[in-house]
KEMI-458489 format. One record per residue: residue in one letter; x, y, z of N, C-alpha, C in turn. Coordinates in Angstrom, 2 decimals. Example, Ala and Ser with C-alpha at 12.3 -4.5 7.8 and 13.67 -1.06 7.14 Angstrom:
% KEMI-458489
 r    n_px    n_py    n_pz   ca_px   ca_py   ca_pz    c_px    c_py    c_pz
 A   13.19   -5.69    7.80   12.30   -4.50    7.80   13.20   -3.30    7.80
 S   12.85   -2.25    7.08   13.67   -1.06    7.14   12.90    0.03    7.87
//
This chain:
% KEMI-458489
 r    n_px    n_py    n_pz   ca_px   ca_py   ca_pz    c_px    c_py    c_pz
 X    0.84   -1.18    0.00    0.00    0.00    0.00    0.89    1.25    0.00
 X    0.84    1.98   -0.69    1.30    3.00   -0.76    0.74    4.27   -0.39
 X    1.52    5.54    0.10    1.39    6.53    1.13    0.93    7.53    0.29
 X   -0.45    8.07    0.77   -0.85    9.37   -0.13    0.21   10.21    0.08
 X    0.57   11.27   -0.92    1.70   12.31   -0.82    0.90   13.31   -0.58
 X    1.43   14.14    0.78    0.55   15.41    0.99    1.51   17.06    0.20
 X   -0.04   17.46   -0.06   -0.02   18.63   -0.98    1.25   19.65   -0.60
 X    1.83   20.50   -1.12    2.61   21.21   -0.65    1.75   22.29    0.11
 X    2.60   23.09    1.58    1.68   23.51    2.27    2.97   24.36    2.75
 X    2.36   25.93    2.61    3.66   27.11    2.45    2.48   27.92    3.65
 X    3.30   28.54    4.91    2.29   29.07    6.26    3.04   30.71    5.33
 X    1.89   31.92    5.63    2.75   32.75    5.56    2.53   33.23    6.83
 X    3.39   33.98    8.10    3.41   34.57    9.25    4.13   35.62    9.40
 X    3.38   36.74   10.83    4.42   37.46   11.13    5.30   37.17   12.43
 X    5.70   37.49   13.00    6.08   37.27   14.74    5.26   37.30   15.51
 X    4.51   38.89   15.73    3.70   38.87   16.25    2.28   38.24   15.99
 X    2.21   37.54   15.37    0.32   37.01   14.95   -0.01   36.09   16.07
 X   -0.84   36.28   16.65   -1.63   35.33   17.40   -1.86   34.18   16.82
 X   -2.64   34.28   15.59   -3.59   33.59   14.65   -2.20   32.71   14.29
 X   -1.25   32.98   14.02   -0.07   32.68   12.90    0.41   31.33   14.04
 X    0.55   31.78   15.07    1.07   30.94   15.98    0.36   29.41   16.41
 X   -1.31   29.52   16.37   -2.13   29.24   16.37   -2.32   27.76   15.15
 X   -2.03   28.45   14.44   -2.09   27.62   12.81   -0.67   26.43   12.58
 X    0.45   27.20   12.92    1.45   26.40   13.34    1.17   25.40   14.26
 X    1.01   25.60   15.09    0.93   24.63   16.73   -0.23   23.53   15.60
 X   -1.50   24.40   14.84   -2.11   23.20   14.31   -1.99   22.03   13.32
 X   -1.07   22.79   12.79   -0.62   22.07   11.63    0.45   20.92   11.92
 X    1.63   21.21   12.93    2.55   20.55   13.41    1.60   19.33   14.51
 X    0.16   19.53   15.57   -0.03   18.80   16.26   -0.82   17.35   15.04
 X   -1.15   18.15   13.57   -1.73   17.33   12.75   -0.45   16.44   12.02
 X    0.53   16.09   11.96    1.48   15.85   11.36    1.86   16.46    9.93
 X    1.64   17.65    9.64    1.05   18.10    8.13    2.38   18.84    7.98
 X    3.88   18.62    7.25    4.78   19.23    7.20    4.81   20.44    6.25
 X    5.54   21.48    6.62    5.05   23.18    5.86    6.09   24.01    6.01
 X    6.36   24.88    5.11    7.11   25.77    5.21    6.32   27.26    5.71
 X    7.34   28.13    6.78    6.52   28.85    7.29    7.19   30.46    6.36
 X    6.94   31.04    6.13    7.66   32.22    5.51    6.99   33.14    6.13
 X    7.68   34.43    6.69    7.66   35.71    7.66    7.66   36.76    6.47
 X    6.44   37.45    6.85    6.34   38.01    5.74    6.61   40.02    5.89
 X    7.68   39.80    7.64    7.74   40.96    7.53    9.19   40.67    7.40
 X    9.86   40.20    6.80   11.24   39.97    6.05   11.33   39.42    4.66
 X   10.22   39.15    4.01   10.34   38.41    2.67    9.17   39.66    2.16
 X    9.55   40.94    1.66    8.39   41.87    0.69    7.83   40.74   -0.43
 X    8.66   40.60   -1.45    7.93   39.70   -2.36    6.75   38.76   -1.67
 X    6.76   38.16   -0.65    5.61   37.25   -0.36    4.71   37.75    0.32
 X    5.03   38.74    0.99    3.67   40.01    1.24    2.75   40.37    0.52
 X    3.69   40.93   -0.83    2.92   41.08   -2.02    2.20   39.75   -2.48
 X    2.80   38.81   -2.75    1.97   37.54   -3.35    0.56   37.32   -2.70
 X    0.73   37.80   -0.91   -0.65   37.50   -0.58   -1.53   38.18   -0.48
 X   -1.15   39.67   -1.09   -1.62   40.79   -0.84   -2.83   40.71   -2.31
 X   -1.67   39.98   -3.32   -2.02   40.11   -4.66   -3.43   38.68   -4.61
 X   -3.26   38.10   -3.97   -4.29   36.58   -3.76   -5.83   37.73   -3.08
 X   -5.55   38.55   -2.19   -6.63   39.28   -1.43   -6.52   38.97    0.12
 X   -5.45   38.55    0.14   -5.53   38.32    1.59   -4.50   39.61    2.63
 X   -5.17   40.45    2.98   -4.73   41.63    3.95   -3.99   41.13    5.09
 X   -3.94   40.29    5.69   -3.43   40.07    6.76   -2.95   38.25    7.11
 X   -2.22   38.30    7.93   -1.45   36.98    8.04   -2.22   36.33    9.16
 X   -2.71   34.61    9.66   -1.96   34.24    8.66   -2.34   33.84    7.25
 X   -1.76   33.58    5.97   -2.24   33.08    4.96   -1.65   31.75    4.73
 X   -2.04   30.80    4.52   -1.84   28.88    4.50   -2.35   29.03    2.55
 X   -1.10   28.33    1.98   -1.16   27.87    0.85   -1.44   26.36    0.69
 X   -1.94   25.65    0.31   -1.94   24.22    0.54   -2.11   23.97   -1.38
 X   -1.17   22.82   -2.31   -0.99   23.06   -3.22   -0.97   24.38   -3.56
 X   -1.91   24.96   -5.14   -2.21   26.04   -5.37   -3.46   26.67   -4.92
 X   -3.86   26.29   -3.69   -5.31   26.97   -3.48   -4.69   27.80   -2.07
 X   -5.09   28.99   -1.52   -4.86   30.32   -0.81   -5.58   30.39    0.47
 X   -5.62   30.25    1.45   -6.55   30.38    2.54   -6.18   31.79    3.35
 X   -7.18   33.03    3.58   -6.93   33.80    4.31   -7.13   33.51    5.60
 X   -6.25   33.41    6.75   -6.75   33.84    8.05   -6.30   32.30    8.40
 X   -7.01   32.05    9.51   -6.42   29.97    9.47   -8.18   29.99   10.01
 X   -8.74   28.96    9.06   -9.69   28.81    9.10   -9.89   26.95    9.02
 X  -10.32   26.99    9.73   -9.44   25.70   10.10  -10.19   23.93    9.41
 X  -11.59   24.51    9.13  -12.36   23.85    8.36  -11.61   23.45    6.89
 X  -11.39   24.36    6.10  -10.67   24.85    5.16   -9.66   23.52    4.74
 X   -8.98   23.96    5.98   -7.72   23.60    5.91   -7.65   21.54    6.25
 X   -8.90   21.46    7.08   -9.07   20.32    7.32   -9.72   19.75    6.02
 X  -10.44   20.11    5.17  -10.95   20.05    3.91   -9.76   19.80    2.71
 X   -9.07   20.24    2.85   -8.09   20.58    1.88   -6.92   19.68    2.53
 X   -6.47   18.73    2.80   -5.93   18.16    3.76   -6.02   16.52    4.28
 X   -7.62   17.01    4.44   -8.32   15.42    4.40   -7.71   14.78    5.71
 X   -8.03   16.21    6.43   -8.02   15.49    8.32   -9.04   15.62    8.50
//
């Protein structure tokens, strides 16, 4: 039997985010491995999420689909926890 391969899954955060911190702790207690990118040191990826519509962090990429905020349904949807 072979192992579903999970989607690529890019966190964007700042330091301070509540929410950001929140989404991490969830993603890591789900086993769901991710890259987290700080988006008050990376401008280009500010813009990328700025350019998607998402105003504020955090923003969760999972493949190519965009989630504003950590919404956690979403993410469990997209994920297939």
């Amino acid at each position: 039997m072979t192992e579903k391969k999970q989607k690529r899954v890019v966190l964007f955060v700042s330091p301070s985010c509540k929410w950001c911190t929140t989404a991490k702790a969830y993603l890591k207690k789900n086993g769901v491995k991710f890259k987290a990118i700080d988006v008050t040191k990376d401008v280009d990826a500010a813009k990328d999420c700025e350019r998607r519509g998402c105003r504020g962090v955090p923003v969760v990429m999972i493949g190519s689909r965009w989630i504003c905020g950590f919404d956690q349904k979403s993410i469990d949807k997209m994920l297939g926890l």
